[in-house]
C-alpha positions in Angstrom: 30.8 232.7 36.8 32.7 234.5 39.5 35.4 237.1 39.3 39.1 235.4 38.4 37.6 232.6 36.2 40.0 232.4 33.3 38.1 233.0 30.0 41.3 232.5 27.6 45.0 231.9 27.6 47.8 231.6 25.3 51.1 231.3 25.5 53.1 234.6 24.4 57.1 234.9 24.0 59.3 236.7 26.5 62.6 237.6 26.4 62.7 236.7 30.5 65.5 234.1 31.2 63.7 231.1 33.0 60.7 232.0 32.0 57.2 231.1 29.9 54.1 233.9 30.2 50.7 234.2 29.0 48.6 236.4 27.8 44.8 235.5 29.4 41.3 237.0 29.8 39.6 236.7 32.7 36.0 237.8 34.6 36.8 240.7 36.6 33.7 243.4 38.1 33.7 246.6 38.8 32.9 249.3 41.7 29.3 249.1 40.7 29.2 245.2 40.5 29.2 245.2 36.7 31.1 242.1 35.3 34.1 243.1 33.0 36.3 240.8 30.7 39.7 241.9 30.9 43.3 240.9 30.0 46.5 240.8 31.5 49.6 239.0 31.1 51.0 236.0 33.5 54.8 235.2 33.9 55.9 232.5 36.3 59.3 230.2 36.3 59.6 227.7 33.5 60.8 224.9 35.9 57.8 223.2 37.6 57.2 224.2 40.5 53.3 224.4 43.8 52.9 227.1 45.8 54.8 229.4 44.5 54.3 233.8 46.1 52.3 235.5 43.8 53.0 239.0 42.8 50.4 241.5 41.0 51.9 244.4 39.2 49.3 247.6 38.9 50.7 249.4 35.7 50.6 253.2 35.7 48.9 255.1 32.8 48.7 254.4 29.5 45.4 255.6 27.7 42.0 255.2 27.7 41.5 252.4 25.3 43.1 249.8 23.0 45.9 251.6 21.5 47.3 252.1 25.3 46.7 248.1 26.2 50.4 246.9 27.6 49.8 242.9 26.8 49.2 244.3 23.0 52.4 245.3 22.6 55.6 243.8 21.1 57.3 241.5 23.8 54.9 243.0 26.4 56.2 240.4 29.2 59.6 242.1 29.6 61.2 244.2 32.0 59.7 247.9 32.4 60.7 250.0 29.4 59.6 253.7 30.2 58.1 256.4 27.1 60.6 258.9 28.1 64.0 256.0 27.8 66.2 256.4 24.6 64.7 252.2 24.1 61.0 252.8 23.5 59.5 252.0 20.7 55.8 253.0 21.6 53.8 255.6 22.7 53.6 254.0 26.6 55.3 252.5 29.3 54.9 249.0 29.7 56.5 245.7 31.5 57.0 245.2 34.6 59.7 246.6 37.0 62.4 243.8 38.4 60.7 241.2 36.5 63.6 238.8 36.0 64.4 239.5 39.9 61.0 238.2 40.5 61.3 235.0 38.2 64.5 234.4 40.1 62.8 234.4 43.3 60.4 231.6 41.7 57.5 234.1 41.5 54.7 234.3 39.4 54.0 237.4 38.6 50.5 239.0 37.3 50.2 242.2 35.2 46.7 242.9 34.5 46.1 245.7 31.7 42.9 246.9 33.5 39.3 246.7 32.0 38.9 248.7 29.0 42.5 248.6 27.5 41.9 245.2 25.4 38.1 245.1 26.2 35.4 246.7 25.3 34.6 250.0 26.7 36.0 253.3 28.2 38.7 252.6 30.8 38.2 253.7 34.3 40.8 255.2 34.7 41.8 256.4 38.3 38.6 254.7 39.7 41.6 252.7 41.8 38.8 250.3 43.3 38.0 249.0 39.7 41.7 248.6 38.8 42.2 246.9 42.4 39.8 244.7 41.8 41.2 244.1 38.1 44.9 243.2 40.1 43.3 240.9 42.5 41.1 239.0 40.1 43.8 238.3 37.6 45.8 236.9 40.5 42.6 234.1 41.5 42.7 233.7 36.8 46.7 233.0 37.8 45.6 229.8 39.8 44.2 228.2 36.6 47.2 228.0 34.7 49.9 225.9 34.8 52.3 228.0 36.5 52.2 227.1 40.3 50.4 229.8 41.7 49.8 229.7 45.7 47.9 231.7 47.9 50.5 234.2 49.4 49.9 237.8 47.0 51.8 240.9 47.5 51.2 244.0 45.2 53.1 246.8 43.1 51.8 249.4 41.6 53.4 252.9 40.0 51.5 256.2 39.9 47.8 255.3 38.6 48.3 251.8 39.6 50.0 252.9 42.7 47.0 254.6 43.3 45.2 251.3 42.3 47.9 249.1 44.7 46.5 251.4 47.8 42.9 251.1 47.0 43.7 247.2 46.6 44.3 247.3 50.6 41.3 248.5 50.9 38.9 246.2 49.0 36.6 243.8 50.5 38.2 240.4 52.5 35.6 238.4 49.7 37.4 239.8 46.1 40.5 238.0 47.3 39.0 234.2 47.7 41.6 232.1 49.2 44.4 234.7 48.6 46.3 236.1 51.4 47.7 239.5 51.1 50.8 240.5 52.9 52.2 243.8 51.8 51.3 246.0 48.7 54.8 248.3 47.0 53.3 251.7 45.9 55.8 254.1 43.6 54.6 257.3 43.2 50.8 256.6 44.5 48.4 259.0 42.7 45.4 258.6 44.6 42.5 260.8 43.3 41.0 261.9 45.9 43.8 264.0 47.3 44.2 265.4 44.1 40.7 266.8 44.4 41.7 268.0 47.7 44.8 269.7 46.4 44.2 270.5 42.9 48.1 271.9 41.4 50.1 270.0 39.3 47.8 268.0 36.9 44.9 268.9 38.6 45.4 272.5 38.7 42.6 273.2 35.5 40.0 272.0 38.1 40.7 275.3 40.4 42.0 277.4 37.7 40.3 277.8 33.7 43.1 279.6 32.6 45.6 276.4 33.0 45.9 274.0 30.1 44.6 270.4 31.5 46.6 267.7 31.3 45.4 264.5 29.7 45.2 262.9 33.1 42.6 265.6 34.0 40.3 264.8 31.3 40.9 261.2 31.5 40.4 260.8 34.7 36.8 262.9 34.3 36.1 259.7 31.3 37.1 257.4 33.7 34.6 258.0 36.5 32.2 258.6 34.5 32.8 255.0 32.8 32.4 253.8 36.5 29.8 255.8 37.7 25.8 256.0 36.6 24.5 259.7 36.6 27.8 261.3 35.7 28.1 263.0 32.2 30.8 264.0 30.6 29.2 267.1 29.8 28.8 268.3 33.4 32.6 268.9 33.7 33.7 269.1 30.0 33.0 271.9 27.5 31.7 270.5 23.9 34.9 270.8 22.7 36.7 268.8 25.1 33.6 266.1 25.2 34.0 266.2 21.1 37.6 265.4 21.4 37.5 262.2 24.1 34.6 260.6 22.1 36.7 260.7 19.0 40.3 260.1 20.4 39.9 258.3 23.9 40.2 254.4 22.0 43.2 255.5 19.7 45.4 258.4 21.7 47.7 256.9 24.4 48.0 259.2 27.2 51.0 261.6 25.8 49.1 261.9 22.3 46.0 262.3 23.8 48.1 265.0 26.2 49.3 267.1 23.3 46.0 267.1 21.0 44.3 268.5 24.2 46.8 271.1 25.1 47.0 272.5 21.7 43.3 272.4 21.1 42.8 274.8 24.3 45.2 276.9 23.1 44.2 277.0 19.6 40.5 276.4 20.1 39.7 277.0 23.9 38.9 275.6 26.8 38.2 271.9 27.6 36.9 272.0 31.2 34.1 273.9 31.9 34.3 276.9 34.5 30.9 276.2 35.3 31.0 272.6 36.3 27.9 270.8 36.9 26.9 268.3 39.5 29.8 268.5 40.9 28.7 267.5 44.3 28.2 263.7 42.4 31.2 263.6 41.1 33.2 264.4 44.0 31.6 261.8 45.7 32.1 259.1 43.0 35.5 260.3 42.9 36.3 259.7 46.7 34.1 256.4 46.7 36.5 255.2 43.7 39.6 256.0 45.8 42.2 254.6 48.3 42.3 256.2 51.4 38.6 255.2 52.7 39.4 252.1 55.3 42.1 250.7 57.3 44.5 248.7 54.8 44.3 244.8 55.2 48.6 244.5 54.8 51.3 246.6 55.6 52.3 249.6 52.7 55.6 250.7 51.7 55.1 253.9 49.8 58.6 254.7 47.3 58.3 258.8 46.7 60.6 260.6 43.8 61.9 263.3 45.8 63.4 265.0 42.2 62.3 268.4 42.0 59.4 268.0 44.2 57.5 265.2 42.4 57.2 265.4 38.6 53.9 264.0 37.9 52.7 263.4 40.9 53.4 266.2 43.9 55.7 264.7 46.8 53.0 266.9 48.8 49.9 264.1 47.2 52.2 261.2 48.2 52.5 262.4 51.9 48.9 263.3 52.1 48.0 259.9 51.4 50.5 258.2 53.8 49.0 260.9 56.6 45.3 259.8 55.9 46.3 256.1 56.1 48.0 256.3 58.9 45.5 257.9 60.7 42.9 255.1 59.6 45.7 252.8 61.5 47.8 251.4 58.6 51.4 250.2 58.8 52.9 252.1 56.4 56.7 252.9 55.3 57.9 255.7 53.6 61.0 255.6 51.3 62.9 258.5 49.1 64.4 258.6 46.4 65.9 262.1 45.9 68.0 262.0 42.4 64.7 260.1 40.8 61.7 261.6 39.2 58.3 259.9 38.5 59.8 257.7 35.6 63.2 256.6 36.5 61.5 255.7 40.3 60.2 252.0 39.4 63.4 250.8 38.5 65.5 252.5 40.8 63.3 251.5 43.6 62.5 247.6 42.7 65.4 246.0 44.5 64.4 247.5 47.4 60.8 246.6 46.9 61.6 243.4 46.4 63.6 242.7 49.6 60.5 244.2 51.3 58.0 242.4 49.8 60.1 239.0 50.1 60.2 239.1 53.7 56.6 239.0 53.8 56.2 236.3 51.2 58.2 233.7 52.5 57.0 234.4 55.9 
């Protein structure tokens, strides 16, 4: 079986007007050419319709495992509703930014959860290739279905899966079969390996043992190691910290996960080691598993949260990648958004992203 071929589906209730989704599972592969089931979600217009744009929509972090799976959730195909609005009801984000625009449009629209949230194993989380590669495969599942899919595919993608939505540029011609991609939406890109290069912010434990790490520290040291033979968790990770993602990493979304960790180093110690080991490896699997490598195959428009410098992921990250893509030749547009910070960006941003990324679909 090849990548995209569409193991399950069933229909799932949305709240979408015009709309009928499904929740599928589908043969994706990872970085290392391992073959991963995976599931995701498909919305496209209820009216019949052929050769209809496809969009995929790159989520941005949730967790490590099943509890942080967006498809599992209640009414998962709806429009983004954010942790940190006064409507959640769970402990992540999930949807999909300007979904009902999209449906309007007579889009189908793809929203994969990434391998290991709703599949076995550890998530590799921000080894962007593997996500990519999760984004484009569910699009090729997306033909399959009864929903009109064509060939044209643009992406979106916010924070970790904007970082997922760069590295998607990047992949191989072959991952996308007979898709063509025109243009690729990033909000808020976090692209490991500039944070390597610039560790502050959530990075800043890496330079500095006296900092508590942030969940998307540690997870991200689980998630390359999920993606990469050789690498131990131990190497970067004191016993403590190891102890604590082998127990928690399948039932701690990202903010529980974030507050178990930071009390634990306070109460208990650290959680990354001073002394890391083999780091040479690791910084190569974590530059190999990022965007940033090769000149992208569409143009980029790159939405930055200009509020207070970049909550969650520094303004000075988001420009550091556009600099390093545009020097590999890549047509890329930069757009602020000064009054928004990293989790009121998506929505504030997807009108615009929209008229961007139509242009290029019905081209």
């Amino acid at each position: 079986m090849q990548p995209g071929h569409l193991i399950h589906h069933e229909p799932v209730e949305t709240s979408i007007t015009g709309a009928r989704a499904w929740r599928v599972r589908y043969l994706s592969r990872d970085i290392a050419e391992r073959d991963q089931e995976t599931t995701g979600l498909v919305i496209a217009p209820e009216a019949a319709g052929t050769d209809r744009p496809v969009v995929t929509w790159c989520h941005g972090t949730t967790g490590l495992g099943d509890a942080a799976c967006p498809s599992a959730q209640p009414d998962p195909a709806r429009e983004l509703t954010g942790y940190f609005t006064p409507q959640s009801t769970q402990q992540i984000d999930y949807g999909v930014p300007g979904l009902q625009a999209m449906i309007d449009a007579g889009w189908v629209v793809c929203a994969t959860d990434y391998q290991g949230l709703g599949s076995p194993g550890v998530h590799q989380y921000m080894a962007s290739r593997t996500n990519a590669r999760d984004a484009v495969f569910i699009a090729r599942a997306a033909r399959h279905l009864d929903a009109g899919a064509g060939v044209r595919l643009a992406a979106i993608g916010w924070s970790q899966g904007g970082g997922a939505a760069a590295a998607l540029c990047e992949l191989d011609v072959a991952d996308f079969g007979d898709l063509d991609l025109v243009g690729s939406v990033l909000y808020s890109p976090g692209v490991a390996s500039v944070a390597l290069a610039m560790p502050s912010g959530e990075s800043a434990a890496l330079s500095d043992p006296s900092v508590a790490p942030s969940a998307h520290l540690v997870m991200m040291i689980a998630g390359v190691a999920a993606a990469t033979d050789g690498l131990d968790l131990g190497d970067l990770l004191t016993p403590l910290g190891v102890e604590h993602i082998e127990t928690a990493w399948n039932h701690q979304p990202v903010h529980h996960l974030d507050d178990t960790i930071k009390r634990l180093f306070h109460l208990r110690g650290a959680i990354i080691r001073a002394d890391p080991q083999n780091f040479d490896a690791w910084k190569q699997a974590i530059v190999a598993s990022s965007a940033g490598r090769t000149a992208p195959l569409c143009p980029i428009l790159m939405c930055v949260d200009g509020f207070n410098g970049g909550a969650v992921v520094p303004v000075a990250w988001q420009d550091a990648y556009a600099q390093i893509v545009a020097g590999l030749g890549a047509s890329i547009e930069r757009l602020e958004f000064p009054h928004d910070d990293h989790f009121s960006l998506p929505g504030a941003a997807a009108p615009q992203a929209q008229a961007w990324l139509a242009t290029r679909l019905h081209s």
